[in-house]
Residue frames as qw, qx, qy, qz and C-alpha x, y, z in Angstrom:
[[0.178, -0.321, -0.511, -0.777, 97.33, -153.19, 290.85],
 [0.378, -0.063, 0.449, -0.808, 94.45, -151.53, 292.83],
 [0.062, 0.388, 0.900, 0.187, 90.96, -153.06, 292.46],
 [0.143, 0.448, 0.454, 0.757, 88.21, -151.13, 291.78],
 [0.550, -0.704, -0.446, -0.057, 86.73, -150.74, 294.61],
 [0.713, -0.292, 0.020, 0.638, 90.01, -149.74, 295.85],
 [0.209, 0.198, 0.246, 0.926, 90.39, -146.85, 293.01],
 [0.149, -0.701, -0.389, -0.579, 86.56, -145.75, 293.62],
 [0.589, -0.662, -0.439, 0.146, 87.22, -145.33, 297.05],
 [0.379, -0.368, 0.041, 0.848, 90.54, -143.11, 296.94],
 [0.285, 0.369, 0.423, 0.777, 88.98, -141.27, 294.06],
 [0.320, -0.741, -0.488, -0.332, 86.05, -140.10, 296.19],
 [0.577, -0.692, -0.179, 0.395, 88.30, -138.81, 298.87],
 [0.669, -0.028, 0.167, 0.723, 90.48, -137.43, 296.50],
 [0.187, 0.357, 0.387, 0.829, 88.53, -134.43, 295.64],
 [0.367, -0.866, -0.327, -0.096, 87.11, -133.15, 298.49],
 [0.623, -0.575, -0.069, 0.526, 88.78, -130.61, 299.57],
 [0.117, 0.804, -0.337, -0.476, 91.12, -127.97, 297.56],
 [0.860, 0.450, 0.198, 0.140, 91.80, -129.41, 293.88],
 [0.164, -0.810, 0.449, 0.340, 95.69, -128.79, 292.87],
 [0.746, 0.450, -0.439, -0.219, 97.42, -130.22, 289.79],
 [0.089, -0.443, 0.841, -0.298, 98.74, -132.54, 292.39],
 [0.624, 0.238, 0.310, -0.677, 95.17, -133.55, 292.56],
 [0.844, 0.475, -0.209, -0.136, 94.98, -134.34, 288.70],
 [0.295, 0.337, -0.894, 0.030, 98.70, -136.38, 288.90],
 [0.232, -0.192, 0.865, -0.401, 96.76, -138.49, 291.38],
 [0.770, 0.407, 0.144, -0.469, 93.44, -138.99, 289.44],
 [0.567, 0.662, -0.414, -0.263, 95.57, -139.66, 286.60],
 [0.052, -0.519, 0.791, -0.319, 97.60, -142.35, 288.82],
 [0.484, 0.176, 0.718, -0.468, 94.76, -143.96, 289.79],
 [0.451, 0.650, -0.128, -0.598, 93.30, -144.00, 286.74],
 [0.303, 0.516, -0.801, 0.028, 96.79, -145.73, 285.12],
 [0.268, -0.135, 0.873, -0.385, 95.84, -148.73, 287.81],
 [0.686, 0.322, 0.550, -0.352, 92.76, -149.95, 286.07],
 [0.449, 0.176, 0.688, 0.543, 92.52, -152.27, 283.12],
 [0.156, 0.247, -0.335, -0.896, 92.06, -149.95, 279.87],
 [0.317, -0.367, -0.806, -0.339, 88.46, -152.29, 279.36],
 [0.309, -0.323, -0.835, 0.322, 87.38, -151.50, 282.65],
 [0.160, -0.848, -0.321, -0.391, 83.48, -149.43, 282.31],
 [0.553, -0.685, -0.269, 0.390, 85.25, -147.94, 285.77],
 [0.389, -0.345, 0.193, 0.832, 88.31, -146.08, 284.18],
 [0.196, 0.451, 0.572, 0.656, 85.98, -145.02, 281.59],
 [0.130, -0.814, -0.487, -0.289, 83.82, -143.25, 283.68],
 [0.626, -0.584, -0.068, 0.513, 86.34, -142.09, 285.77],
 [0.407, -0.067, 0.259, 0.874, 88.17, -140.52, 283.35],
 [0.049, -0.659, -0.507, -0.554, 85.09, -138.65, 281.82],
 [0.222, -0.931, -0.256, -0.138, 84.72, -137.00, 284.97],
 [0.586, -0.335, 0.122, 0.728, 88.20, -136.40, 285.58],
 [0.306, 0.467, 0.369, 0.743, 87.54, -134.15, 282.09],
 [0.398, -0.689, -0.569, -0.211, 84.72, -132.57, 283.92],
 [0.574, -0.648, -0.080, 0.494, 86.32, -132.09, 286.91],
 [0.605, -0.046, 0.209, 0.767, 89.69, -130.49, 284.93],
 [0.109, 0.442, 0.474, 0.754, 87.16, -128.27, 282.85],
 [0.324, -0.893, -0.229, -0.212, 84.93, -126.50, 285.48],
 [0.749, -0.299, -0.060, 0.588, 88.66, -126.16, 287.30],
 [0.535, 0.198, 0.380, 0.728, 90.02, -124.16, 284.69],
 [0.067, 0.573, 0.524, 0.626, 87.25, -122.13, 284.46],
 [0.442, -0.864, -0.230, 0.067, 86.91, -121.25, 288.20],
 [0.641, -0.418, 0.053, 0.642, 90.97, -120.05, 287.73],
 [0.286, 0.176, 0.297, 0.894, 89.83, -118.05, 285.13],
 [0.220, -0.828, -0.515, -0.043, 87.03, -116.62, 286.63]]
């Protein structure tokens, strides 16, 4: 299991750059590594939504 620090650090690298649904399996990976209490995966995941939605919307642009 990562620590959090650990997850906030790949997460922030993880999205610079081109976004590919490789992208989201790895958010989602990372994610899966933190306890299901932990204010981190919460907020993480909220912008993972974020993130997924404005995606979507630039592929349907």
């Amino acid at each position: 299991m990562l620590t959090e620090q650990q997850v906030a650090r790949s997460w922030s690298t993880l999205f610079k750059g081109t976004i590919t649904e490789k992208t989201f399996e790895k958010a989602e990976s990372l994610l899966r590594s933190l306890r299901p209490e932990s204010p981190l995966r919460h907020r993480l995941a909220s912008e993972l939504s974020e993130i997924r939605r404005r995606h979507l919307q630039q592929s349907n642009a």
